[in-house]
C-alpha positions in Angstrom: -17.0 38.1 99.8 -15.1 38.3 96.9 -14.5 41.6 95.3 -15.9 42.3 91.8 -13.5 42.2 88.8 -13.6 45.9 87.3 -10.8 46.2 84.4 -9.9 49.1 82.1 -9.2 49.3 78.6 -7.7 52.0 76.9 -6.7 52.9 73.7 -5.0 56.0 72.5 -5.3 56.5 68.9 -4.3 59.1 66.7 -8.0 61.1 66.8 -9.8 59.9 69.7 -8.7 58.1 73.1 -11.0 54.9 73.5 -12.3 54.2 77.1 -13.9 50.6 78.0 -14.7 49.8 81.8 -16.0 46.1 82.4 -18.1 46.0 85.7 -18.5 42.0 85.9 -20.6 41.1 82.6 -21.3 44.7 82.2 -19.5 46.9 80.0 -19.3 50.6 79.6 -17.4 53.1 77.6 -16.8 56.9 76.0 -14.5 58.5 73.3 -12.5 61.2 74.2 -10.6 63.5 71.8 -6.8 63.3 72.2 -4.9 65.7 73.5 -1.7 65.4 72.4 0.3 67.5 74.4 -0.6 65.5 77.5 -2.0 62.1 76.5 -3.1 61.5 80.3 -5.4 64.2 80.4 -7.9 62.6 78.3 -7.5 59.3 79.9 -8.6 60.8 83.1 -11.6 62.5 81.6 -12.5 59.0 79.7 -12.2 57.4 83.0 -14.3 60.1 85.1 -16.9 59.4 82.6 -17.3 55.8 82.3 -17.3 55.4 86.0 -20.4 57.9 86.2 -22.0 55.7 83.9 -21.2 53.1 86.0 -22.0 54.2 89.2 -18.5 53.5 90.6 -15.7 55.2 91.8 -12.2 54.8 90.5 -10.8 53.4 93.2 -13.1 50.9 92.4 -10.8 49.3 89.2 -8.2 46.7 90.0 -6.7 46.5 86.7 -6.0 48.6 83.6 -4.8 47.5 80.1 -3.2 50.2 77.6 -2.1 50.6 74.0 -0.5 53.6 72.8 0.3 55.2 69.4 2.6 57.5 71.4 5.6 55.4 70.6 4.5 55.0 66.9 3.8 58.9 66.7 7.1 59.8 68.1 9.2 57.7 65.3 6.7 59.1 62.2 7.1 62.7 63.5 11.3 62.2 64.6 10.3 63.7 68.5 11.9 61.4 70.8 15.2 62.0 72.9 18.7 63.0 72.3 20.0 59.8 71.4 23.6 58.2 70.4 24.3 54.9 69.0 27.6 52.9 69.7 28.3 50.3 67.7 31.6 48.3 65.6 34.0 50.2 63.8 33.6 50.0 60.6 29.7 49.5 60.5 28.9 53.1 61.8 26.9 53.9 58.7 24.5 50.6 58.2 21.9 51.8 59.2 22.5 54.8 56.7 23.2 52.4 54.1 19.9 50.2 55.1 20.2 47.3 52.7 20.5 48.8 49.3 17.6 47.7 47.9 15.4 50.1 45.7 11.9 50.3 47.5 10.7 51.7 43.7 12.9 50.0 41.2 12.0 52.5 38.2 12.0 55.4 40.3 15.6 57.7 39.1 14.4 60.5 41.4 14.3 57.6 44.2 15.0 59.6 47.7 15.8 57.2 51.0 14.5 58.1 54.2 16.8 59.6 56.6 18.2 57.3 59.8 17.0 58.0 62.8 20.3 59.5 63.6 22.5 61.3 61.5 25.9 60.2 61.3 27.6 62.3 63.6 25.8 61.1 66.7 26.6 57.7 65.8 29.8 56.7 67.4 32.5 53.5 66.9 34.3 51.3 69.5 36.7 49.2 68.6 36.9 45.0 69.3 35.2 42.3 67.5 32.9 38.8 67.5 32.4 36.5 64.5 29.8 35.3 63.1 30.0 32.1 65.3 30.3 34.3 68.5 34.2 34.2 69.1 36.3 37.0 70.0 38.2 37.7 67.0 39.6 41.4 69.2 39.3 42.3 72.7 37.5 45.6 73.9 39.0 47.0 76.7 37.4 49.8 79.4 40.5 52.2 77.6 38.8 51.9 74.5 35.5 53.2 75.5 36.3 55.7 77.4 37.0 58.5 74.9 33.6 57.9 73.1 31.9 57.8 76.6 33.6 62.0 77.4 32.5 62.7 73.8 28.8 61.4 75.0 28.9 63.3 78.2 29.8 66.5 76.7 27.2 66.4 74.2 24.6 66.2 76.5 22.6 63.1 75.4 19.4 61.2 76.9 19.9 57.8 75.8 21.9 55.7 73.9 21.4 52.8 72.1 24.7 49.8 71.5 24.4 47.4 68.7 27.4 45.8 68.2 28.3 43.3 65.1 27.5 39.7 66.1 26.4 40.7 69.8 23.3 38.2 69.4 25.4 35.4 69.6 28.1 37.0 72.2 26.8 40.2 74.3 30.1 40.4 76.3 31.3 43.6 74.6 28.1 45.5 74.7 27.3 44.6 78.2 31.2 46.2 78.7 30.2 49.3 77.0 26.7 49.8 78.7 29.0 49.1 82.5 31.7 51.6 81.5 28.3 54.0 80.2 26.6 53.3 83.7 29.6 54.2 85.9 30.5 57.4 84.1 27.1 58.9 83.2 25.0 57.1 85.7 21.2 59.0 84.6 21.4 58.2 81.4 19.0 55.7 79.5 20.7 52.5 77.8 19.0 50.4 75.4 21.2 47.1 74.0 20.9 45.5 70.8 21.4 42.3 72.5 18.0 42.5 74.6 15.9 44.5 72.7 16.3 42.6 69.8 19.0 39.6 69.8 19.0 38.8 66.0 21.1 38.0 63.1 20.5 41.0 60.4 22.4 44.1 61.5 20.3 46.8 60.0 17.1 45.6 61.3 19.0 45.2 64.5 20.7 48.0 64.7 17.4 50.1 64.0 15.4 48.5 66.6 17.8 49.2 69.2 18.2 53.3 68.1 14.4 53.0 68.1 14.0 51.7 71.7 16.8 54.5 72.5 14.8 57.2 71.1 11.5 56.4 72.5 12.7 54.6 75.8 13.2 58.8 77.3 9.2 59.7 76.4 8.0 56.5 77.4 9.3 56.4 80.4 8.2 60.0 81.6 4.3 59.4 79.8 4.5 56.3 82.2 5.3 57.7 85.2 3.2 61.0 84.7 0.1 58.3 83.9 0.7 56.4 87.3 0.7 59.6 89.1 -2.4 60.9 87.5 -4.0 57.6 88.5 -2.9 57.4 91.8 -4.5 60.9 92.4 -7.6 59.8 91.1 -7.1 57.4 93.6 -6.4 54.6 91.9 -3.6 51.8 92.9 -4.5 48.9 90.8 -1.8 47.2 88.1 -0.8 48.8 85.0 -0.1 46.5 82.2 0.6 47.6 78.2 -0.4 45.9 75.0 2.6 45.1 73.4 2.6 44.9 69.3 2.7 40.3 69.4 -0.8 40.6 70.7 0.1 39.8 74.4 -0.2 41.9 77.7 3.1 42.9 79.5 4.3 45.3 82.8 4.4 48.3 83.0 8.3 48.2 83.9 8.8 45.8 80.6 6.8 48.1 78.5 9.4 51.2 80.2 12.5 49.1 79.3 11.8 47.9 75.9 8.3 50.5 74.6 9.6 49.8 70.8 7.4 46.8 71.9 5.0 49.0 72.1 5.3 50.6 68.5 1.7 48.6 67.4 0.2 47.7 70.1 -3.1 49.7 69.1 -4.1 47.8 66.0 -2.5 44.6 67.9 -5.5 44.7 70.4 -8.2 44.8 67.8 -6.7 42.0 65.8 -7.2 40.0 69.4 -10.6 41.5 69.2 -11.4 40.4 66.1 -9.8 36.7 67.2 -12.3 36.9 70.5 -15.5 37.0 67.8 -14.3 34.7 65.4 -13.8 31.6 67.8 -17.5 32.9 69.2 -18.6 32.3 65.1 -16.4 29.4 65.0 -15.0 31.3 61.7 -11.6 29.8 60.8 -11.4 33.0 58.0 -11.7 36.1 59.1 -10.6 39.5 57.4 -10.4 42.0 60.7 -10.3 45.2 59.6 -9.8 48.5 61.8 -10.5 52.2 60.7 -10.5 54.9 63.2 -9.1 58.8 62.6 -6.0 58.5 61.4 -5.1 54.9 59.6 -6.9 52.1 58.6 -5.5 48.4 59.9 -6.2 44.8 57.8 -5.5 42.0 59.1 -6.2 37.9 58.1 -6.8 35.9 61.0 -7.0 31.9 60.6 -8.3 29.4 62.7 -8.9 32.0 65.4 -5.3 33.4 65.7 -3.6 36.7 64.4 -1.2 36.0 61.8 2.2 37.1 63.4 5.6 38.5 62.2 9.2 39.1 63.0 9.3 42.7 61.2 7.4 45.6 60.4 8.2 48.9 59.0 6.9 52.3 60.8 6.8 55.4 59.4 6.6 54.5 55.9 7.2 58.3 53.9 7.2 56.6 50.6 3.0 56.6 49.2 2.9 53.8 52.2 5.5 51.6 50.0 6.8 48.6 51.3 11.0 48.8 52.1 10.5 53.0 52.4 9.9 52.8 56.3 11.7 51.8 59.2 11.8 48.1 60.0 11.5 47.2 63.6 12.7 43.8 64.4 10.2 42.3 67.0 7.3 40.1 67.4 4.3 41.9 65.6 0.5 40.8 64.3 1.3 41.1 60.8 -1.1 43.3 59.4 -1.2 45.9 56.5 -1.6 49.3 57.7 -2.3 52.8 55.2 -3.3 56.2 56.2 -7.2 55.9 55.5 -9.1 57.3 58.8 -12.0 59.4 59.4 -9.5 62.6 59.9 -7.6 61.7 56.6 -7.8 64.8 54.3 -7.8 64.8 50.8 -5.9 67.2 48.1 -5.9 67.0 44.0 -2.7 65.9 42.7 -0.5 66.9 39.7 -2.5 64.6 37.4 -5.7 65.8 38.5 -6.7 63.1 40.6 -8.5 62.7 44.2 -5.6 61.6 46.5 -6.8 60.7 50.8 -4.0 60.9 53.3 -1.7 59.6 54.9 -2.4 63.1 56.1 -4.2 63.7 59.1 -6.5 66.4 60.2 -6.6 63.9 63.8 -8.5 65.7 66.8 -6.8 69.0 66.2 -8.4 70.6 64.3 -10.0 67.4 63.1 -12.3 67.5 59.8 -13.7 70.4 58.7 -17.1 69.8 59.9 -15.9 69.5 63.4 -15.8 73.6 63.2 -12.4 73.3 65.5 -10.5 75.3 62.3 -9.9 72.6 59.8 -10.3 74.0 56.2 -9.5 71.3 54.5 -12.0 68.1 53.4 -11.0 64.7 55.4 -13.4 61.6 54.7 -15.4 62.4 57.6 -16.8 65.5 55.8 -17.4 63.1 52.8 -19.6 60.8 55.2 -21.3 63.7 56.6 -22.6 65.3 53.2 -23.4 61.5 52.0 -26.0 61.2 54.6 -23.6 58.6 56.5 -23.5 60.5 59.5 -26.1 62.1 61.9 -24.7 65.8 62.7 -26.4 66.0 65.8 -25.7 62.6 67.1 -21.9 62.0 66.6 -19.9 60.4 69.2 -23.1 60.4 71.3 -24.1 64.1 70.7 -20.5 65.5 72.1 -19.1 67.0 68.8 -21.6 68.5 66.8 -21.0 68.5 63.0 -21.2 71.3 60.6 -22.4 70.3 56.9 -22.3 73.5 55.7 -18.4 73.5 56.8 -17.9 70.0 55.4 -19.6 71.8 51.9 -17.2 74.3 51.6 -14.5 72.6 52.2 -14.8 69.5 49.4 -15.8 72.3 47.2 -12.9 74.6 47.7 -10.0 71.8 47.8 -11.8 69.5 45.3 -14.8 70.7 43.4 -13.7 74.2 42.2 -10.8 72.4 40.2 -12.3 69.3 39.1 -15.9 71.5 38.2 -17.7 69.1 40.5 -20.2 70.1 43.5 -20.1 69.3 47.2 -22.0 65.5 47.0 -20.2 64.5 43.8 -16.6 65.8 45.6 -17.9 63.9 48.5 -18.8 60.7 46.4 -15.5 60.6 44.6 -13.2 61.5 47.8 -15.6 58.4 49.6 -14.8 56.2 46.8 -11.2 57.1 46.3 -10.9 56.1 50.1 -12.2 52.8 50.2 -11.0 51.9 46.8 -7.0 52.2 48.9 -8.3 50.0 51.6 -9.8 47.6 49.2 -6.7 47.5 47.1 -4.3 47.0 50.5 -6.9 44.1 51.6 -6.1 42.8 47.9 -2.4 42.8 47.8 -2.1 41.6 51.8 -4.6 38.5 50.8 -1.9 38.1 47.5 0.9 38.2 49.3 -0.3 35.1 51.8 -2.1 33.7 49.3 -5.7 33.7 50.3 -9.2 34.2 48.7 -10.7 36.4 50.4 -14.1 36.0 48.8 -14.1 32.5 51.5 -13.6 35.0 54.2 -15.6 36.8 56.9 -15.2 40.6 57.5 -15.0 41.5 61.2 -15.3 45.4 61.2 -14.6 47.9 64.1 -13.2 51.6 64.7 -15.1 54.6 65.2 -15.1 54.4 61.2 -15.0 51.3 59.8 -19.1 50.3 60.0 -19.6 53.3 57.8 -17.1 51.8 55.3 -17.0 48.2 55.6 -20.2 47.4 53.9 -18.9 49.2 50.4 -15.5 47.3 51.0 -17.4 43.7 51.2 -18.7 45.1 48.0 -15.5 45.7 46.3 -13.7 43.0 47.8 -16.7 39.9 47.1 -16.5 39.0 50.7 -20.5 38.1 51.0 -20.6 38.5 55.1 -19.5 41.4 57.3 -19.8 40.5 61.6 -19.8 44.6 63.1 -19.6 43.6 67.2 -20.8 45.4 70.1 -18.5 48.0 71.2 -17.2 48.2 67.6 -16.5 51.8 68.2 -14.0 51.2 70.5 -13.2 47.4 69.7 -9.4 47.8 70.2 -9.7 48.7 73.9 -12.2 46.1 74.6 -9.4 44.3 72.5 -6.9 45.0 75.1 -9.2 43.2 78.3 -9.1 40.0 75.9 -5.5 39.4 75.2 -3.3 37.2 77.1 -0.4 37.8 79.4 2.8 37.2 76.5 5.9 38.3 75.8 7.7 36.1 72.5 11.7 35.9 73.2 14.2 35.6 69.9 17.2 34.4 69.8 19.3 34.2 66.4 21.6 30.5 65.9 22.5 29.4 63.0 22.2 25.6 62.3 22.1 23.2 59.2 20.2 20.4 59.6 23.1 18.6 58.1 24.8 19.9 61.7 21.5 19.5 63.8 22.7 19.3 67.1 19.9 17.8 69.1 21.5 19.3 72.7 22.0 22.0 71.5 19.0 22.5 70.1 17.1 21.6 73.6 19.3 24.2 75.5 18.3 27.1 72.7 15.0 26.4 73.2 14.5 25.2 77.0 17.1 28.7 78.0 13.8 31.1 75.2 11.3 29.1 77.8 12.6 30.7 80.6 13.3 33.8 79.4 9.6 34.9 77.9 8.4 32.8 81.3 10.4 35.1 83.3 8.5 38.1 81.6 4.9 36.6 82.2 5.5 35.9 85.7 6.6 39.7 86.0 3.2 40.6 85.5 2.1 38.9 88.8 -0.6 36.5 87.1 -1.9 33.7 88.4 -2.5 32.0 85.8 -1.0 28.6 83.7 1.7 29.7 82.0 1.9 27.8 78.5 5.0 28.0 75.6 4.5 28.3 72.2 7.6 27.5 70.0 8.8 28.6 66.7 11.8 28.2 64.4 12.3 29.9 61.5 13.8 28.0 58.4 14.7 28.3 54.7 16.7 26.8 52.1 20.3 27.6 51.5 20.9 30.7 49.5 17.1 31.8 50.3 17.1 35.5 52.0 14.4 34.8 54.4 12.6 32.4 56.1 9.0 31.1 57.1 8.1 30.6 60.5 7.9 26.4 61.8 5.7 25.8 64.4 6.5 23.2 67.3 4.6 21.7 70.0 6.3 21.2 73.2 7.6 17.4 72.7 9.1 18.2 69.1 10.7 21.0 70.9 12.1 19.5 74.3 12.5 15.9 72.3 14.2 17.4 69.3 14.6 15.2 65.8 16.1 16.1 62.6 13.8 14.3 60.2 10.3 16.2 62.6 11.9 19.4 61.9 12.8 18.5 57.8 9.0 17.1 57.6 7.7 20.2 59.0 9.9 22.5 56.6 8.7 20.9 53.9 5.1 20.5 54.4 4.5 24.1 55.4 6.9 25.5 52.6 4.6 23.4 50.0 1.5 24.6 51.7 3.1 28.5 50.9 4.9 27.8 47.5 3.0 24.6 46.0 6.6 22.5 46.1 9.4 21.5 48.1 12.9 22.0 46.3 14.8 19.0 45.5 18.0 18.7 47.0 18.7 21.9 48.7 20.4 22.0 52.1 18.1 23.1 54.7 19.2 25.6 57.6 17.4 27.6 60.7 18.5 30.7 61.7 16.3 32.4 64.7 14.5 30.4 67.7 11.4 31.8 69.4 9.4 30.9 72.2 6.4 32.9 73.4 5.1 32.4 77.1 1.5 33.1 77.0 -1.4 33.0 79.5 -4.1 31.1 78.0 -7.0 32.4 75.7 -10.4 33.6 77.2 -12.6 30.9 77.2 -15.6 31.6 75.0 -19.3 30.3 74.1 -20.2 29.7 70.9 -22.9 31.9 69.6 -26.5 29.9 68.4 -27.1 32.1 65.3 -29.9 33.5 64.5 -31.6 33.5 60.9 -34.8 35.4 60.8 -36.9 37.3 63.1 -39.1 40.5 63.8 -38.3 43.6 61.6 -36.2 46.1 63.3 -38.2 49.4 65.2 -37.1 51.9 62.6 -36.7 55.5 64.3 -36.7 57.6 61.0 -36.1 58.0 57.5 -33.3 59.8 55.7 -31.4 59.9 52.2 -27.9 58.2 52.3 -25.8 58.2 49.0 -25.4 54.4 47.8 -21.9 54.6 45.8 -23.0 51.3 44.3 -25.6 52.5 42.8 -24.4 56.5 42.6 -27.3 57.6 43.7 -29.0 58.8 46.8 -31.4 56.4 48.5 -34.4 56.3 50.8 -32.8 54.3 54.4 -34.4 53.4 57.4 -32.6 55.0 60.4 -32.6 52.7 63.3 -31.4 52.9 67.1 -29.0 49.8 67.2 -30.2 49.8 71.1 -33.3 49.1 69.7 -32.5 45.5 67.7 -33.1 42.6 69.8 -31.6 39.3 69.0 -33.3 38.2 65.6 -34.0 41.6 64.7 -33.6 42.6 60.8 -33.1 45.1 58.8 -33.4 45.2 54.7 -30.7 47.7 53.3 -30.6 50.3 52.6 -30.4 51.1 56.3 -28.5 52.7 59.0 -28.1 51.2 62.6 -26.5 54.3 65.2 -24.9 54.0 68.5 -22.9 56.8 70.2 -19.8 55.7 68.8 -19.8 54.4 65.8 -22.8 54.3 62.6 -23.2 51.0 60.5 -24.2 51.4 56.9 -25.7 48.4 55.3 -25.6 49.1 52.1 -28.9 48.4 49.4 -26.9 45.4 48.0 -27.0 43.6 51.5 -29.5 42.7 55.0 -28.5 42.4 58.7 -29.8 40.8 61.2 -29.1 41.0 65.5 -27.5 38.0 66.2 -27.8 37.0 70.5 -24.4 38.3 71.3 -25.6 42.1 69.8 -23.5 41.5 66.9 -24.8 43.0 63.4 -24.6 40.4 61.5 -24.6 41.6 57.3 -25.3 39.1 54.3 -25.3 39.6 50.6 -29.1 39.9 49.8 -30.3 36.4 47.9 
């Protein structure tokens, strides 16, 4: 008899840890605060309770797929280990230096964020490749040495090596990290050439102090997790999300967990990818909003829009360039601290400002009665009739208005002369009017319309927000799925098997050397193959190749996508025809007699996508059981309205609902707003249209 597939999904956000057990077709799952001091702890309880609802024990799962904001947290908050960086002499302050550009141009009082490392636990060797990957000076064992005492006798955890050029030539840093081993053999090593083998030192050189610095907490959150699970008596496999949208091990994730930095929001972008190929929606605008942040994201032609870079721990009002950029495969996405915990304050010029502060799960909002005095935007929903105080997060945390009251009028309405609901209104509005705005400049940037898109919302808060974004943003239908609560760890138990491996080469195609070319990208086959195959899957494994290209004098590229034959059978007029024709498609026009050059090479080894059935819509059907009435504040029209409370339980496929009306489950509340109507469509999904 063959035993029953039971997988785990979790997701460990910022506010509440997300819990999803699939029994076969069946599929059950709980919230669970955070607790932040042992991140395991509420895992277990999530667990315990979704196998009572079940009817299982835990022995009973043979798999388990996490995401984690625990690396993220620990670069925003500077907690990670002890951690040195060797590198070249001479480039012991780039990533000090960064790359001199002004984040705010008009900005006098502009302040950089500090490195990850101050300068004097960054340490120089000397020795020297060039830019083609020569030796230009030896490096001896004599000349490391006296850095590795120095190291010793301070008493550090881990050390990261980024060494100038090392991407094409890893000789010298594979010396240092031997020389390391031998004389300080418990300590944790993280090389550039690995972690991230591409041209760019800064970004380079950040990604490796990055891995360094987490790599320490990982690795003990990892090992404390198995042996939590192992006393629960389960043995199953492990595997992490990783921030390209893929699933790897559990020892991949402990070697390189800067891979790890997004991998969160990077399992509800696959979410919101698993709905849109069930719509057959080739525009989709996925959009994430739990306690902390909220996540946009455009997804064509059912796939995540990906990236080589992303910054963390922006401290500059979110701004692009003030963060730190990590140089790995990432689901591009714009990300801004807009959650359900986010608290707001009144700036110098009188103005409502919401986050990126974070009341998260301790204290949490005000409301939650845990201590929080000041207002976060889950008060607002509260005291706008958007949330049911005795029903929230399935009747586990019950929420105080009369907290909520005080607190948007002592932080907000006492200075602006304003009472609790008109506080609540403008700290609501202020809220989604940032998310709309991001959404706005993200669809800018990559030139897209979003009025011809499709909204795919999900987080514990997003459906009580997404309906007033569609609004703002002209985007005339809004898909919330089953599970939208928790959509990133359901998410997780949809993504494929992947890891994406870099390698940086520079080549004119005026020097296009065919073999060469071949061997780059045949030697990135194996190595992302290798990484699938360490997760002990059965399945195909397929590649998916990438080269990134510009024009001469340009200062960054866009990514060129290959199939396998243009890849394994490499020409120089394919590659030139495929520059062209997706740089027009981005800028409008080729440019006229400009050399053309590539400078990384990527391959990602993938397991492929979940097969999925497309969904026969519904249109119309039986009005939806409503359970109750109760007043809800419509921002569009600034006023309180009558809505129809219904038990989303209760829809049924065709079921509909006119808005104004409000549709509850235990972990989440969808707000169709009076400007729009939903209907049940089979798969449970909520389906919202502008009204005709």
């Amino acid at each position: 008899m063959t035993k029953q597939s039971v997988r785990l999904g979790i997701d460990i956000g910022g506010t509440f840890t997300d819990v999803v057990l699939e029994v076969g077709n069946q599929t059950y799952s709980t919230k669970v605060l955070t607790t932040y001091i042992a991140p395991e702890n509420a895992i277990i309880d999530g667990i315990q309770q979704v196998c009572t609802k079940a009817i299982i024990q835990p022995s009973d799962i043979n798999q388990i797929i996490h995401g984690t904001t625990l690396a993220t947290n620990a670069l925003i908050e500077r907690r990670g280990a002890k951690t040195a960086l060797i590198t070249t002499q001479g480039f012991r302050d780039v990533i000090e230096m960064r790359t001199e550009s002004r984040f705010e141009q008009y900005d006098l009082n502009l302040t950089l964020p500090d490195p990850l490392l101050p300068r004097q636990m960054r340490y120089t060797v000397p020795g020297r490749i060039d830019a083609s990957g020569n030796e230009l000076k030896p490096l001896t064992r004599a000349d490391i040495l006296p850095i590795i005492d120095e190291i010793a006798a301070a008493g550090y955890q881990s050390v990261a090596i980024g060494l100038i050029h090392s991407y094409l030539n890893d000789t010298h840093e594979k010396l240092v990290r031997d020389v390391l081993a031998e004389s300080i053999p418990d300590i944790m090593i993280s090389l550039s050439s690995e972690v991230s083998p591409q041209m760019r030192e800064y970004e380079r050189f950040n990604t490796v102090v990055a891995n360094a610095y987490i790599k320490p907490l990982m690795k003990s959150y990892l090992g404390r997790l198995e042996g939590r699970l192992q006393d629960e008596g389960i043995n199953c496999n492990v595997f992490l999300m990783h921030s390209g949208g893929g699933i790897i091990s559990i020892e991949s994730a402990a070697n390189f967990p800067v891979r790890l930095v997004e991998s969160g929001p990077a399992g509800g972008a696959v979410f919101a990818a698993n709905i849109a190929a069930k719509y057959g929606l080739d525009k989709v605008l996925s959009f994430d909003m739990g306690g902390t942040t909220a996540k946009i994201c455009l997804i064509k032609n059912q796939t995540p829009k990906t990236s080589r870079v992303f910054e963390v721990a922006r401290t500059y009002r979110f701004k692009k360039g003030s963060g730190m950029p990590i140089s790995i495969p990432v689901i591009d996405m714009v990300e801004i601290g807009a959650g359900g915990g986010s608290l707001a304050n009144i700036d110098a010029m009188r103005q409502i400002r919401v986050g990126p502060e974070s009341a998260g799960s301790e204290p949490g909002p005000a409301c939650y009665g845990r201590g929080g005095a000041k207002p976060a935007v889950t008060d607002a929903d509260l005291i706008l009739g958007r949330l049911d105080p005795n029903n929230f997060a399935g009747g586990s945390i019950k929420l105080d208005a009369s907290l909520a009251e005080n607190a948007l009028k002592s932080e907000l309405g006492d200075q602006l002369k304003m009472d609790a609901t008109t506080s609540a209104f403008g700290l609501a509005e202020v809220v989604d009017e940032n998310m709309a705005n991001a959404a706005r400049v993200h669809a800018v940037e990559n030139g897209e319309d979003l009025s011809e898109y499709t909204m795919i919302a999900f987080g514990g808060a997003a459906p009580l927000h997404a309906g007033r974004l569609c609004e703002k943003l002209g985007v005339n239908r809004l898909l919330v799925p089953p599970g939208a609560g928790v959509g990133s760890a359901i998410g997780f138990l949809r993504a494929p098997f992947s890891f994406e491996a870099n390698r940086s080469v520079y080549m004119t195609l005026k020097s296009f050397d065919p073999k060469k070319v071949k061997d780059i990208l045949s030697n990135l086959k194996i190595e992302a193959t290798a990484f699938v195959q360490n997760c002990n899957t059965v399945s195909p494994i397929l590649a998916e190749f990438k080269v990134y290209m510009r024009y001469s004098g340009q200062g960054w590229e866009i990514p060129i996508t290959l199939n396998e034959n243009q890849a394994m059978n490499p020409n120089v007029s394919e590659f030139e025809n495929r520059f062209i024709e997706d740089y027009t498609k981005l800028f409008g026009r080729p440019v006229e007699g400009m050399n053309i050059e590539i400078t990384v090479w990527s391959v990602n080894a993938t397991t492929p996508p979940e097969t999925v059935s497309r969904v026969a819509e519904k249109i119309a059907g039986e009005a939806a059981l409503i359970q109750c009435n109760r007043n809800l504040f419509d921002p569009a029209l600034a006023e309180f309205v009558n809505a129809s409370v219904i038990l989303r339980e209760h829809m049924k496929s065709g079921s509909i609902t006119q808005g104004p009306s409000i549709i509850t489950e235990d972990e989440t509340t969808i707000i169709v707003p009076s400007s729009r109507d939903a209907i049940c469509q089979p798969d449970g999904c909520i389906d919202i249209t502008r009204k005709i």
